[in-house]
C-alpha positions as CSV (number, residue, x, y, z in Angstrom):
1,X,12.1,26.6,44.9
2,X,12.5,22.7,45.6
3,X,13.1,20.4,42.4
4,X,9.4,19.1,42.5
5,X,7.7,22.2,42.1
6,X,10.4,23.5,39.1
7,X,9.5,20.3,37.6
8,X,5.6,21.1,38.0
9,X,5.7,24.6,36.5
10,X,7.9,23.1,33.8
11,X,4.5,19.7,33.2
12,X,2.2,22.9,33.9
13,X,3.3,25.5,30.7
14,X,4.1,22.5,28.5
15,X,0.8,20.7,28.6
16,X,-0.7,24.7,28.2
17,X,1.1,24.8,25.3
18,X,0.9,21.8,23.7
19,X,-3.1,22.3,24.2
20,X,-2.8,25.5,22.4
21,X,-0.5,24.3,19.7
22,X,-3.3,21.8,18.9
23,X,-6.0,23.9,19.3
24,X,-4.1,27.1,16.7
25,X,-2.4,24.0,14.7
26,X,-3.9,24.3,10.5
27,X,-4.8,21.5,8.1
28,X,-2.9,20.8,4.9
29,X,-4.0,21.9,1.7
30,X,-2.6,23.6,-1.9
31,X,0.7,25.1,-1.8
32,X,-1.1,28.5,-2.3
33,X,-2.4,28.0,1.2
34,X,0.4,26.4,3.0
35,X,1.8,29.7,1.4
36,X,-0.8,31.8,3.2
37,X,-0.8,30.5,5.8
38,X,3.3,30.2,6.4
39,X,3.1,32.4,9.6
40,X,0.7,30.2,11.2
41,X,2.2,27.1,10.3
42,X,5.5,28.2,11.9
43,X,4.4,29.7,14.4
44,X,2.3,26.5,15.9
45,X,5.1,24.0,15.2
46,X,8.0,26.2,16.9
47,X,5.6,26.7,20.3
48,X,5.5,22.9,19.6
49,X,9.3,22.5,19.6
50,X,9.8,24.7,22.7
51,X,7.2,22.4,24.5
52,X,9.4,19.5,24.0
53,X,12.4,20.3,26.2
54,X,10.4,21.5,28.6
55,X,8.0,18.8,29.0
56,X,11.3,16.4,29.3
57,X,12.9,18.9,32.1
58,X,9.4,18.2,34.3
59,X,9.5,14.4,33.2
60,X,12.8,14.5,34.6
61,X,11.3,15.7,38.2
62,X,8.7,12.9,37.7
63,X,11.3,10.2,37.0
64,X,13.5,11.9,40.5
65,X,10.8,11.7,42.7
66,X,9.6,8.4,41.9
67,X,13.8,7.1,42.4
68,X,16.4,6.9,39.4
69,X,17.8,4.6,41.5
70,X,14.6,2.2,40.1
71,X,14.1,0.4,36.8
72,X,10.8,1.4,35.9
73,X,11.1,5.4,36.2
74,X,14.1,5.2,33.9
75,X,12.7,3.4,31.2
76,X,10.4,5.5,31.4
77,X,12.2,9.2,31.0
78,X,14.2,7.1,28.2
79,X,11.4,6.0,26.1
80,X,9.9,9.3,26.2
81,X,13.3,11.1,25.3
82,X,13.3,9.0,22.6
83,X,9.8,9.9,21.8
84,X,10.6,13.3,22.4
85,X,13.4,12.8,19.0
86,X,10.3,12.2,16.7
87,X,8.4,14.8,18.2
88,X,11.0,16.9,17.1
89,X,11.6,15.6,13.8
90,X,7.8,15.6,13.1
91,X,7.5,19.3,13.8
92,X,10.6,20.4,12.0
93,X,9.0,18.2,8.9
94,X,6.0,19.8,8.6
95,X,6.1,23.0,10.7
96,X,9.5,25.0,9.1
97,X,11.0,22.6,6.0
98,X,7.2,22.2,4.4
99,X,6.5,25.8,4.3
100,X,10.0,26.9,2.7
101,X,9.5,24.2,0.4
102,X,5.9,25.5,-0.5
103,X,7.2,28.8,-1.3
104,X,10.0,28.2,-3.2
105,X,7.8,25.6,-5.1
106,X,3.8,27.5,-5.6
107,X,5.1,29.1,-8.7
108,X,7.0,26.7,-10.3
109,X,6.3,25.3,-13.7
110,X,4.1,22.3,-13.8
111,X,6.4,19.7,-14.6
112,X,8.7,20.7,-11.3
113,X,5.3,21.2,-9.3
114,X,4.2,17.4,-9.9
115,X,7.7,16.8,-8.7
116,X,7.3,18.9,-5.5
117,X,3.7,17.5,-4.6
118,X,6.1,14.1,-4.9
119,X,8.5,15.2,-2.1
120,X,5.5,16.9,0.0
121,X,3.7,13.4,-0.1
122,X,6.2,11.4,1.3
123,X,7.7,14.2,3.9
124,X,3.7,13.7,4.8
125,X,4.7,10.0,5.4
126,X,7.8,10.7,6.8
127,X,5.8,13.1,9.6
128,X,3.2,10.4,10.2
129,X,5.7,8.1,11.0
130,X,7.6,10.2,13.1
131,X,4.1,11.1,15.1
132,X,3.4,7.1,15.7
133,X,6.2,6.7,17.3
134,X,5.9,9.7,19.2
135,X,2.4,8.4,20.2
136,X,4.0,5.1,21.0
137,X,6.4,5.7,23.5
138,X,4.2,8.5,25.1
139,X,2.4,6.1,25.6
140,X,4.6,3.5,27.2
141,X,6.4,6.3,29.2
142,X,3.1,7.0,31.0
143,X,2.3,3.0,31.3
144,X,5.6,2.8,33.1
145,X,5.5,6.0,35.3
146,X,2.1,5.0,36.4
147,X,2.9,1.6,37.2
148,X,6.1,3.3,39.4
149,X,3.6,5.5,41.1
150,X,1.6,2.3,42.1
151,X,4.4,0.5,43.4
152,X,6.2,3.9,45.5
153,X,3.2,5.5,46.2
154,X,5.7,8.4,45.5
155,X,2.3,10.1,44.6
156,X,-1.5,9.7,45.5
157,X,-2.0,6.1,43.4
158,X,-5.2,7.3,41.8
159,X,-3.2,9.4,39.4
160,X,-1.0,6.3,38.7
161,X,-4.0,3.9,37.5
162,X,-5.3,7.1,35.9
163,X,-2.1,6.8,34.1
164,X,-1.6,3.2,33.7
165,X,-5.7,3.1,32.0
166,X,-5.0,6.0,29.9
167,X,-1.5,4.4,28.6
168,X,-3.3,1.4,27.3
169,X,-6.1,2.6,26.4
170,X,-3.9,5.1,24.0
171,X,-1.5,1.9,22.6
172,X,-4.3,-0.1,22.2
173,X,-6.4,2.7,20.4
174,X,-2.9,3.1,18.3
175,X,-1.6,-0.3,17.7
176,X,-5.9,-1.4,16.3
177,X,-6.0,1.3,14.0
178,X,-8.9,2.8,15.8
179,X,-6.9,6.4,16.0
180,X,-4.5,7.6,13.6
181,X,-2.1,10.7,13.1
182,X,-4.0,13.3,11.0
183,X,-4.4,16.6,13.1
184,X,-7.6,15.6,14.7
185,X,-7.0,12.2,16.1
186,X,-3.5,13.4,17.0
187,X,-5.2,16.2,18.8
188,X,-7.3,13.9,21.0
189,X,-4.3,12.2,21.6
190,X,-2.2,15.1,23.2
191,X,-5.4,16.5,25.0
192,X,-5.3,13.7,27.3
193,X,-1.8,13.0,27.8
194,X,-1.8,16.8,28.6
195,X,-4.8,16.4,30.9
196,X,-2.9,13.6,32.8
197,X,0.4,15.4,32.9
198,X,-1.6,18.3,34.5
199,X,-2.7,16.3,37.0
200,X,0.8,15.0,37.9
201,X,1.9,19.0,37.9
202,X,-0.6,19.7,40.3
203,X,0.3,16.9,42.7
204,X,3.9,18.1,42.8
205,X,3.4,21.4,43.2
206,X,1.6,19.9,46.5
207,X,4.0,17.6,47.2
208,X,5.5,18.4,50.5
């Protein structure tokens, strides 16, 4: 199997997943329910957490194909490794250290509980964070890889000013305010860079 078409399974199954992760992913609430629904929780972020690698492996057959031997293409696979860090460290945050810390903490007295809804409130910033810049230099990885696609015409360039809209619109969106990082703007967010990625799977799958 040539390197394009690993690297378009690999862009295939991770936008799938990260789709359903979004789709299956919960809303906060009491420690009672992040209790309840532990399972969940854990389950959503570590499909989320696989994703990542993989979506950088098929990145990685993107970035070959349009020349690593070019500027542009490597920015690009670096900002969204680095992306791809706070991706991480978002999921880890909220999807395996906040439901441990709910359970050791649901029964505690209330003097330690006012304590532990301290510590959930600012990992809760510390995940928001984490997901801006995760947005960010999504974002900017996709500007630049489109941008690459329009100068090699490496692939068709319809799917680069796809790209290069979609990237600006998204940083623009980000940078106003317009869309922030609770679960449903972040889901918007991740549907269409998944929808785009799709795209660019597709293509080199084709790719002679």
């Amino acid at each position: 199997m040539t390197r394009d078409r690993q690297s378009a399974i690999a862009l295939l199954v991770g936008s799938i997943a990260w789709i359903v992760t979004m789709a299956l992913h919960p809303t906060g609430g009491s420690f009672e329910k992040i209790v309840r629904i532990s399972s969940v929780i854990v389950g959503t972020h570590s499909l989320a957490l696989a994703t990542i690698p993989l979506m950088l492996f098929g990145f990685l057959g993107l970035t070959a194909r349009l020349g690593t031997d070019r500027g542009l293409p490597l920015a690009a696979i670096i900002t969204y490794a680095f992306g791809s860090v706070a991706a991480m460290c978002a999921a880890v945050i909220n999807g395996l250290a906040l439901p441990a810390f709910a359970q050791r903490f649901a029964a505690a007295d209330p003097a330690s509980l006012d304590v532990a809804h301290l510590v959930v409130a600012y990992g809760s910033m510390m995940n928001a964070g984490f997901a801006r810049v995760f947005m960010a230099a999504t974002a900017v990885a996709v500007v630049l890889w489109s941008i690459s696609i329009l100068t090699t015409r490496a692939l068709p360039r319809w799917i680069g000013a796809v790209g290069l809209a979609a990237g600006l619109g998204g940083l623009v969106l980000l940078l106003s305010g317009t869309i922030g990082v609770h679960v449903h703007d972040f889901g918007l967010f991740v549907f269409g860079y998944a929808a785009w990625t799709i795209l660019v799977g597709v293509l080199l799958w084709r790719r002679p």
